[in-house]
Residue, then its C-alpha position, 0 to 999 in steps of 0.5 A: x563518663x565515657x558513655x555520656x560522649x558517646x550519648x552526646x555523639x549519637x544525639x548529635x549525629x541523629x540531628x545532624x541526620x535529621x536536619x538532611x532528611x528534612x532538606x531532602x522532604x523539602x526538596x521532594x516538595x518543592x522541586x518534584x511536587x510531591x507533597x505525600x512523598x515529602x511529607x511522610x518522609x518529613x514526618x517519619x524521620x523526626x518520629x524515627x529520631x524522637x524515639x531514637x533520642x528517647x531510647x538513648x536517654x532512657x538507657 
C-alpha cells in the first residue's frame, strides 16, 4: 500500500514538473523567439517523464 502512494506521488510530482517546463518552452518561444530552444525543451521533457512514468509503472 504504501508503495502505491509513493508511486502516486512520484507521478504527481513529474507532471506537475511537466507542466512548469512546458511554460518555460513556452515562455522561451514566445518572448525570446527561440523556437529550437523551446521546442527541444518542450520535447525532452514530456519524452524524459513518459519514461520516467513507464518505469515506475513497470517496477
Amino acid at each position: 500500500m504504501q508503495a502505491i502512494i509513493y508511486d502516486f506521488l512520484f507521478i504527481i510530482t513529474s507532471i506537475f514538473i511537466l507542466f512548469k517546463t512546458i511554460g518555460y518552452g513556452i515562455y522561451e518561444i514566445k518572448e525570446m523567439k527561440n523556437k529550437s530552444g523551446g521546442i527541444t525543451i518542450i520535447t525532452f521533457s514530456c519524452l524524459i517523464t513518459i519514461l520516467f512514468i513507464t518505469i515506475i509503472l513497470l517496477n
